[in-house]
C-alpha positions as CSV (number, residue, x, y, z in Angstrom):
1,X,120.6,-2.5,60.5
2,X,117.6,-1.5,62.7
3,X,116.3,0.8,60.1
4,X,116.2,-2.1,57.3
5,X,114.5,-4.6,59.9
6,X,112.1,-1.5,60.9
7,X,111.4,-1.4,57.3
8,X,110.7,-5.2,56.2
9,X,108.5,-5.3,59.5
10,X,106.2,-2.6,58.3
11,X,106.4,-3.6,54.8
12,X,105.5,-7.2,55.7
13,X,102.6,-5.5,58.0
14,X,101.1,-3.7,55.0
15,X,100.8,-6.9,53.0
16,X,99.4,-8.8,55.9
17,X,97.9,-6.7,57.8
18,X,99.1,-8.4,61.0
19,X,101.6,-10.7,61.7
20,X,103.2,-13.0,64.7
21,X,107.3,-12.0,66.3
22,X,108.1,-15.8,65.1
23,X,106.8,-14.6,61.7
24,X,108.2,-11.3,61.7
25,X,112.0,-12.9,62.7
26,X,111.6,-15.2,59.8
27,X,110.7,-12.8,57.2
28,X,114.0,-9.9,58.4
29,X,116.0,-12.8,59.6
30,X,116.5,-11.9,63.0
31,X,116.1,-13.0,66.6
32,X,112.5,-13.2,68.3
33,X,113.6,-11.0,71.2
34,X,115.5,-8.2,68.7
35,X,112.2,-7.9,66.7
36,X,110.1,-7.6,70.1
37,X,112.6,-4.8,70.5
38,X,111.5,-2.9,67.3
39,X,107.9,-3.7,68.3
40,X,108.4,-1.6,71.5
41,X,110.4,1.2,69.7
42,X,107.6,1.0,66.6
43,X,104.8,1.0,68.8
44,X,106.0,3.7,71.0
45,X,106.2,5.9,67.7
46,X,102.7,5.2,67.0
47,X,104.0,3.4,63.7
48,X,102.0,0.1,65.0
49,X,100.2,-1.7,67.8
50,X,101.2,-4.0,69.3
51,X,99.2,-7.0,70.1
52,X,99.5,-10.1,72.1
53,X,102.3,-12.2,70.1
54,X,102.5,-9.9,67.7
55,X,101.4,-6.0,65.7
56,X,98.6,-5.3,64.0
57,X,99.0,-2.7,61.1
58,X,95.7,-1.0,59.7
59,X,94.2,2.1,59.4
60,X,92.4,2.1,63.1
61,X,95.4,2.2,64.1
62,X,96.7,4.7,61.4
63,X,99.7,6.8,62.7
64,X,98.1,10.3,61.9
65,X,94.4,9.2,63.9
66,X,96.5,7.5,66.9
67,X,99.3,10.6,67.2
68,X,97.0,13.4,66.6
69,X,95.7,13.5,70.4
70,X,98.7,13.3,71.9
71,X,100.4,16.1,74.0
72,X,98.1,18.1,71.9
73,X,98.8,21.0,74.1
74,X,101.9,21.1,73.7
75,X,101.5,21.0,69.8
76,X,99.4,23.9,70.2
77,X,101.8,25.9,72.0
78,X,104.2,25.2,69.2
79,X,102.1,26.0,66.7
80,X,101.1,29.4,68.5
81,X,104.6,30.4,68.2
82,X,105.3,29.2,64.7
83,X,102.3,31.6,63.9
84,X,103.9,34.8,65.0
85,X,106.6,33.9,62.8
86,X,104.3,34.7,59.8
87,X,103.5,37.8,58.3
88,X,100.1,38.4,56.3
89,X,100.9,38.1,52.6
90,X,103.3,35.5,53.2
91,X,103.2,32.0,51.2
92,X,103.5,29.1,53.8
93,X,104.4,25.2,53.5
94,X,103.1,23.2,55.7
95,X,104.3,19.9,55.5
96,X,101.8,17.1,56.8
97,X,101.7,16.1,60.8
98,X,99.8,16.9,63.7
99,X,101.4,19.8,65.2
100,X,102.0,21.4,61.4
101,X,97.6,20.9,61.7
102,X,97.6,23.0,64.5
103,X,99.4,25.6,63.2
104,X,96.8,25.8,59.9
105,X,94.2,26.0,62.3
106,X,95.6,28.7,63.8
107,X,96.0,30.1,60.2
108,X,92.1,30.0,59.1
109,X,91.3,33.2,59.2
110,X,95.3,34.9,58.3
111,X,95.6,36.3,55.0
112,X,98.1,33.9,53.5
113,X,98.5,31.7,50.6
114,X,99.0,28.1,52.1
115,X,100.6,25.3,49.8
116,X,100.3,21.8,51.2
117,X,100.4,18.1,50.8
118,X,98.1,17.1,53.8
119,X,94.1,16.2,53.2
120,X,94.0,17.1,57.3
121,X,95.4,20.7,56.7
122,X,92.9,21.1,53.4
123,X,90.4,20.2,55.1
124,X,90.7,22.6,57.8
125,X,91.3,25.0,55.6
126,X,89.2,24.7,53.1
127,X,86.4,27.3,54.1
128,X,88.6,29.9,55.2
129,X,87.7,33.2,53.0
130,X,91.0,34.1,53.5
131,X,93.6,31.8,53.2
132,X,94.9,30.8,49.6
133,X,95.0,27.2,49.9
134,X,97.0,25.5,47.5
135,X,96.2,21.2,47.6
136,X,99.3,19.2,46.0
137,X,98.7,16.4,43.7
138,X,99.9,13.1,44.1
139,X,99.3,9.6,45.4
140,X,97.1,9.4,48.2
141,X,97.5,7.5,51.5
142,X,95.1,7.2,53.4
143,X,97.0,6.1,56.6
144,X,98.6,9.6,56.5
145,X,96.1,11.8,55.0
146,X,98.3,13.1,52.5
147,X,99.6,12.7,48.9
148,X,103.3,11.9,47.8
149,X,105.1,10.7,45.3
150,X,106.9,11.7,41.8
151,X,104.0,14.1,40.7
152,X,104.2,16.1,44.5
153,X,107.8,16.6,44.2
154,X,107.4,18.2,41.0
155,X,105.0,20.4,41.4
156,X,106.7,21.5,44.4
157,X,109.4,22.6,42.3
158,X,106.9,25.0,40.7
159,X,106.8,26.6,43.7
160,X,108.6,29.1,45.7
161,X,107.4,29.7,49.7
162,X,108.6,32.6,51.9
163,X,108.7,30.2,54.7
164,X,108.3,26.0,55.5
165,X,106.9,24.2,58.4
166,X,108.4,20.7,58.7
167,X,107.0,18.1,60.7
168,X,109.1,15.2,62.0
169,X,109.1,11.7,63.2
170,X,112.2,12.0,64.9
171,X,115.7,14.3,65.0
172,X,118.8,12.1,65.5
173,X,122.1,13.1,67.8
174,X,123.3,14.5,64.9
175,X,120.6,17.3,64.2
176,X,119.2,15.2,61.1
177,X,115.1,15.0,60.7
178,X,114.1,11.3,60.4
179,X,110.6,10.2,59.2
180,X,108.7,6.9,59.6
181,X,107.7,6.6,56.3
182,X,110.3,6.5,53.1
183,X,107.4,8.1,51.0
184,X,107.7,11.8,52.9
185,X,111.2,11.9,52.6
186,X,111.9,13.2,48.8
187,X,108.6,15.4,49.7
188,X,110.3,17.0,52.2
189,X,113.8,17.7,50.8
190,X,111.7,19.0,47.6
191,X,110.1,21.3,50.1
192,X,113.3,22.7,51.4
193,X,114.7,23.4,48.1
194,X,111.5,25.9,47.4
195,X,111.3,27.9,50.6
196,X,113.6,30.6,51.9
197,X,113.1,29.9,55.5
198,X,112.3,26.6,57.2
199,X,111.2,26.0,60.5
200,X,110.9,22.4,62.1
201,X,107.9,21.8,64.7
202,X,108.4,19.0,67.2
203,X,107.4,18.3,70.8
204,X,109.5,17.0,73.1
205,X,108.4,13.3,72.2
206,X,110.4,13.4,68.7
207,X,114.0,14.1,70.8
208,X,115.3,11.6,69.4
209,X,112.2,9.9,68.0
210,X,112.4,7.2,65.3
211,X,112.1,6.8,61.8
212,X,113.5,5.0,58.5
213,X,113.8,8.0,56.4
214,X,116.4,10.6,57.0
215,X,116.7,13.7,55.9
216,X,120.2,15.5,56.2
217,X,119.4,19.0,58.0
218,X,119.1,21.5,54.9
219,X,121.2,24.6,55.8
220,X,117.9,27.2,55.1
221,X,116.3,25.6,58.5
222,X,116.5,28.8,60.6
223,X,114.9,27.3,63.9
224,X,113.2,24.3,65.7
225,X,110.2,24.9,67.9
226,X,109.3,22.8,70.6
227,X,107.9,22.2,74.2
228,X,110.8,21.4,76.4
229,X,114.7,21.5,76.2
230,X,116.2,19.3,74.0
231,X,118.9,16.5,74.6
232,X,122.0,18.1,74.9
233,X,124.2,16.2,72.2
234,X,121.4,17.3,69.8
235,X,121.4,20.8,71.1
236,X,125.3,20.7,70.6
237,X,124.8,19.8,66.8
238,X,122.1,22.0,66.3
239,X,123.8,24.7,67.3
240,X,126.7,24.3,65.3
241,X,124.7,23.9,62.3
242,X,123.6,27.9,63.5
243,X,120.1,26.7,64.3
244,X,118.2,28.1,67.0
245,X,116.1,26.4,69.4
246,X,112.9,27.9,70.4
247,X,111.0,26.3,73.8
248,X,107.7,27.4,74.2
């Protein structure tokens, strides 16, 4: 039930722009103090900002400009060791987020060929005179610096990658990847189908994290890499799935 409320709030948001907690519990048709609760969780995931009686939705406060500074060193670390996973002449999917960034900047002068629906990772890519960057088509949104949509999905399928770097929202008790928008979630089961190997950045922050898309744990995800030990109910299903957990 949270995730439909979660979604009517933020689709609500995107028409209005911003919107009161009466108005809000009107339009899901829920209590005041339930949807102050899904403010807190929403804001908290850098999905909105709160504001005094209310959220706000726009693109100052754009989830990919708001999340990309945080525990950025962390991100970096993970990045780092999702870098010496990758061999030169290797093709690479980097799926769109801020720690999947820093790992393509830590790609910029690595001679690999780099497929990708994020406008961030392109465009710090885009002079490299070694990387093959491959740009996906689609629809752009400019709150996530990316593209999605039918036309990315099927030229994904075009496309077979030695190895996939998923970013992530949130991972739920059960080991399954949740993402805040519904948008990214056929883009990235597309992008599990075409890569042999998939590995699944996320800091500490995303244990369990949030979201309204999920995305059943595909059975080629080798490993997840992040920056302290994860929740143990989560560790337990990730390790009966055969997935390794990688702190850095």
């Amino acid at each position: 039930m949270r995730d439909l409320r979660e979604r009517a709030i933020l689709d609500h948001l995107r028409k209005v722009g911003a919107a009161t907690v009466s108005e809000l519990a009107s339009v899901t048709g829920s209590s005041v103090a339930t949807i102050r609760r899904d403010l807190q969780q929403l804001d908290r995931a850098g999905t909105l900002r709160r504001a005094h009686g209310g959220a706000v939705l726009d693109e100052e406060d754009a989830p990919f400009a708001s999340v990309e500074p945080v525990n950025r060193e962390a991100k970096q670390r993970i990045a780092a060791r999702a870098a010496e996973l990758i061999e030169d002449g290797e093709s690479v999917l980097l799926d769109i987020g801020t720690t999947t960034l820093q790992l393509a900047r830590m790609l910029h002068a690595r001679h690999v060929t780099v497929i990708t629906p994020s406008l961030a990772i392109y465009e710090a890519l885009r002079d490299s005179r070694s990387v093959h960057l491959v740009l996906l088509p689609g629809d752009y949104d400019p709150v996530y610096r990316s593209v999605s949509g039918p036309l990315t999905t099927e030229c994904l399928r075009m496309i077979r990658a030695d190895h996939a770097f998923l970013g992530v929202s949130g991972v739920s008790d059960t080991g399954d990847l949740r993402d805040t928008t519904m948008a990214q979630v056929p883009i990235k089961q597309a992008i599990a189908e075409v890569s042999v190997e998939i590995t699944v950045l996320a800091d500490h922050s995303k244990f369990p994290g949030t979201g309204l898309g999920r995305v059943k744990l595909p059975p080629n995800v080798a490993r997840f890499v992040t920056d302290a030990a994860v929740p143990e109910q989560i560790a337990s299903a990730l390790a009966a799935q055969q997935v390794e957990v990688v702190v850095v």
